[in-house]
C-alpha positions as CSV (number, residue, x, y, z in Angstrom):
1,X,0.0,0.0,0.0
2,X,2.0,3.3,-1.2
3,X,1.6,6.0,-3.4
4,X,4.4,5.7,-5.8
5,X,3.8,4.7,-9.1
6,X,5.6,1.3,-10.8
7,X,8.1,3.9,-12.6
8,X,8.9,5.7,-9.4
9,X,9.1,2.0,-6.7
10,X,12.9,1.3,-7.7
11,X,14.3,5.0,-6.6
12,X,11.7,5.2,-3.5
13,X,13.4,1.3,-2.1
14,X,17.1,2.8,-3.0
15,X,16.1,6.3,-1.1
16,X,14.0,4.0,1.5
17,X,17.4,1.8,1.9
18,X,19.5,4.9,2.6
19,X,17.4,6.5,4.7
20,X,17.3,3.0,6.6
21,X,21.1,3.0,7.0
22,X,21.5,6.9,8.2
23,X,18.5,6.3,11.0
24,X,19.9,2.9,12.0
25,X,21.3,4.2,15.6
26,X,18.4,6.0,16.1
27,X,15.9,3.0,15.3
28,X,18.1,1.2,17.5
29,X,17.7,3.0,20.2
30,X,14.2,3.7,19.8
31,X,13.7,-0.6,19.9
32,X,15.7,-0.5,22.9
33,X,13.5,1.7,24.9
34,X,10.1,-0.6,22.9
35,X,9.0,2.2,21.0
36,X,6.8,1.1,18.1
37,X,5.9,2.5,15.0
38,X,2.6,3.7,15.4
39,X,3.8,5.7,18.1
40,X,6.5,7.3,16.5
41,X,3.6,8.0,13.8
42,X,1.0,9.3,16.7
43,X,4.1,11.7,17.9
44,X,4.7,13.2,14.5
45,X,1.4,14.3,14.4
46,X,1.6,15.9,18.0
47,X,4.4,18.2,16.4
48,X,2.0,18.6,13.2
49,X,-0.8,20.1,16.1
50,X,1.7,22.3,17.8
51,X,2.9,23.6,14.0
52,X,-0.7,24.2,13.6
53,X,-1.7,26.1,16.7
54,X,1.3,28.4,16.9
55,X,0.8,31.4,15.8
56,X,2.7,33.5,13.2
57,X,5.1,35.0,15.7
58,X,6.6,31.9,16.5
59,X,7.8,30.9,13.6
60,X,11.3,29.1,14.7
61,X,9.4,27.3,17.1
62,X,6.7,26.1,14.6
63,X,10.0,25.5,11.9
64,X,11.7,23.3,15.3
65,X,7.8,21.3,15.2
66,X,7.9,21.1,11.8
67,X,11.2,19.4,11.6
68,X,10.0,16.7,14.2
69,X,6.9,16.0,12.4
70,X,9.0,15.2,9.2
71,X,11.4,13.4,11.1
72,X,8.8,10.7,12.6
73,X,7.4,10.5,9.0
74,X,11.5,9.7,8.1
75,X,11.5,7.0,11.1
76,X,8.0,5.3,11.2
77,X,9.2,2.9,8.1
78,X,12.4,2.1,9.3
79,X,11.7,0.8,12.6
80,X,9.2,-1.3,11.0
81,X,11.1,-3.0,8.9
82,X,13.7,-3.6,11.8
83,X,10.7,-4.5,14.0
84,X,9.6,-6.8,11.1
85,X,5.5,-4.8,11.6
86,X,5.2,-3.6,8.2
87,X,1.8,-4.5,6.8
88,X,-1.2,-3.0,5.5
89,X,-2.7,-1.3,8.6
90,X,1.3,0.2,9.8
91,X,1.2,1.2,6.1
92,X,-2.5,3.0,6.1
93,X,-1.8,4.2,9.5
94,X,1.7,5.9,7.8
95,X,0.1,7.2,5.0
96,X,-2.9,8.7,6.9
97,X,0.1,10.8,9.5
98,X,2.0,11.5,6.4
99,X,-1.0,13.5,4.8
100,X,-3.0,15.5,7.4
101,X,-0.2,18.3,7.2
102,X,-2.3,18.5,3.6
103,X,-5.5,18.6,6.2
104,X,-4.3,20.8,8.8
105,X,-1.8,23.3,7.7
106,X,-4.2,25.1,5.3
107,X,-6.8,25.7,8.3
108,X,-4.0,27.0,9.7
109,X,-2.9,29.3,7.0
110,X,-6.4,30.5,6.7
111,X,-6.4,31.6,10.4
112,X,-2.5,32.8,11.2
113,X,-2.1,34.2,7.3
114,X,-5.2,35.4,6.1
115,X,-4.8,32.9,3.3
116,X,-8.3,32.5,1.2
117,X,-10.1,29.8,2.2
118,X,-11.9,28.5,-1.3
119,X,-8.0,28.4,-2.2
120,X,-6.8,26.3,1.0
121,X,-10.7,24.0,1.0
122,X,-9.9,23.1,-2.6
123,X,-6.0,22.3,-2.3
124,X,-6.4,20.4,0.1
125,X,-9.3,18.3,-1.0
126,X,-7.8,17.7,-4.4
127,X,-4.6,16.9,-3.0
128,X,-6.1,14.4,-0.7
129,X,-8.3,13.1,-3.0
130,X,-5.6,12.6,-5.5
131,X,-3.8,10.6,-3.3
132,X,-6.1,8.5,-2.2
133,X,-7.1,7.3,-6.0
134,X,-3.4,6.5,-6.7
135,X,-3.2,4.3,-3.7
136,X,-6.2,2.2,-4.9
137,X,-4.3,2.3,-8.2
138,X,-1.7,1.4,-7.3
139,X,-3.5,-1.3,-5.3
140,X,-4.7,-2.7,-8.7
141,X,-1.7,-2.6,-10.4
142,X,-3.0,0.0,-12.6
143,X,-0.5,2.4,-14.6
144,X,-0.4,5.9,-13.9
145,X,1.4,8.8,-15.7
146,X,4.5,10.8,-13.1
147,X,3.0,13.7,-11.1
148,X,4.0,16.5,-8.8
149,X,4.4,16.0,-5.1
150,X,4.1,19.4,-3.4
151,X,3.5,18.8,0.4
152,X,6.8,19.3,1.1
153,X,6.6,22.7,-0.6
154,X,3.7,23.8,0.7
155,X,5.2,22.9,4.2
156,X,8.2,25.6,2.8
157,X,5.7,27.5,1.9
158,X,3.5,27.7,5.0
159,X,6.6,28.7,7.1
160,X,7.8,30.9,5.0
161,X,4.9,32.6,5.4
162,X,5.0,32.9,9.4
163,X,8.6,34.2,8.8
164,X,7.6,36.9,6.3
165,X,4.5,37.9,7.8
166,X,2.7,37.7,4.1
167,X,0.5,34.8,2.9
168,X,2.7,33.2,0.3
169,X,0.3,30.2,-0.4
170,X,-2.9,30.9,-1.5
171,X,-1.7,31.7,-5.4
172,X,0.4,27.8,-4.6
173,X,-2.9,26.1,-3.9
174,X,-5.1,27.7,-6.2
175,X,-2.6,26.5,-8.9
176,X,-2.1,23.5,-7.6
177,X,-6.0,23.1,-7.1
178,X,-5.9,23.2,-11.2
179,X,-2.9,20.9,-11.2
180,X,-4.8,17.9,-9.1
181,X,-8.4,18.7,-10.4
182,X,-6.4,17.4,-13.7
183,X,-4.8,14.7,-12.3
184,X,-7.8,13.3,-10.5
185,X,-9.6,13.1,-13.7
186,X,-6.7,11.4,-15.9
187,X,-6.6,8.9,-12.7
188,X,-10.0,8.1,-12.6
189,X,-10.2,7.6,-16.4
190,X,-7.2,5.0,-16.2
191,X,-9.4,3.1,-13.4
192,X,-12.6,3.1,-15.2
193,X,-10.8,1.9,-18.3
194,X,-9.0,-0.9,-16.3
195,X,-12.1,-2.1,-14.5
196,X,-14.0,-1.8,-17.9
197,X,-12.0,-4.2,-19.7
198,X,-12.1,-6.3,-17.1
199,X,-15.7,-6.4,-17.0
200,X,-15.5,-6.9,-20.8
201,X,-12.8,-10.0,-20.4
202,X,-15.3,-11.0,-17.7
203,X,-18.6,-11.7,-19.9
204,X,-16.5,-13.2,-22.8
């Protein structure tokens, strides 16, 4: 259960093998003390929260947050694999922690930046959405085309917003809206297709 596509699976296991090797002594550690996955997970998200509720003065603090929320993201996989618990559920639960900065941050930038809230609504819905049709794609083994990850941009974004004082992400979203609007209906085109011909295949 992931969201990289066929094309994209052989860089993601070299990157996920290298990240593996430069977190080893602190996955070690973390088994030592019986740690598990999940709970790294559950603690990234507590930094997401903080991130969320700080307000734009405190913008090294929410940066300091931020940095521990994408660290647990970077350390939820590899214990698992060295706790031998990677399966579906660790892998839905991962996915789900990965993604609510998509859910969160963009409340947050409505409130603490002003940012217009169609803009932020529709971003993250699309975004979200999107996601959540290539992980049943690539559930089914069906092909999809390369497309833009911009979380971690928007995360750039959303802080360098708190340290400017100026909303520099409501133009982001609303193109990126566009961008995913597209690439939701390319996706679900290449799933009806696939199901379609196997309906076809079916009543021959």
């Amino acid at each position: 259960m992931d969201f990289f596509n066929s094309d994209e699976r052989p860089t993601q296991k070299h990157f996920a093998a290298m990240r593996d090797r430069l977190f080893s002594p602190v996955v070690a550690l973390l088994i030592k003390k019986g740690i598990t996955p999940n709970q790294i997970s559950l603690t990234g998200v507590i930094f997401l929260m903080l991130v969320c509720f700080m307000p734009s003065s405190q913008a090294f603090s929410a940066t300091a947050c931020m940095a521990m929320y994408v660290l647990c993201d970077g350390l939820d996989g590899p214990l698992a694999r060295q706790t031998n618990q990677v399966h579906a559920g660790g892998s839905l639960i991962d996915i789900i922690a990965d993604h609510l900065g998509i859910a969160f941050l963009p409340a947050a930038a409505i409130y603490h930046l002003g940012a217009w809230g169609p803009a932020m609504v529709l971003f993250a819905s699309s975004y979200l959405i999107f996601i959540g049709l290539t992980v049943y794609a690539n559930g089914m083994k069906i092909p999809l085309r390369k497309f833009i990850r911009s979380k971690y941009l928007f995360f750039l974004l959303y802080l360098g917003s708190l340290f400017t004082a100026q909303d520099l992400v409501t133009y982001f979203c609303g193109i990126f809206f566009i961008y995913y609007s597209v690439e939701i209906i390319e996706t679900l085109r290449r799933i009806y297709r696939f199901h379609a011909i196997q309906h076809a295949e079916q009543e021959q």
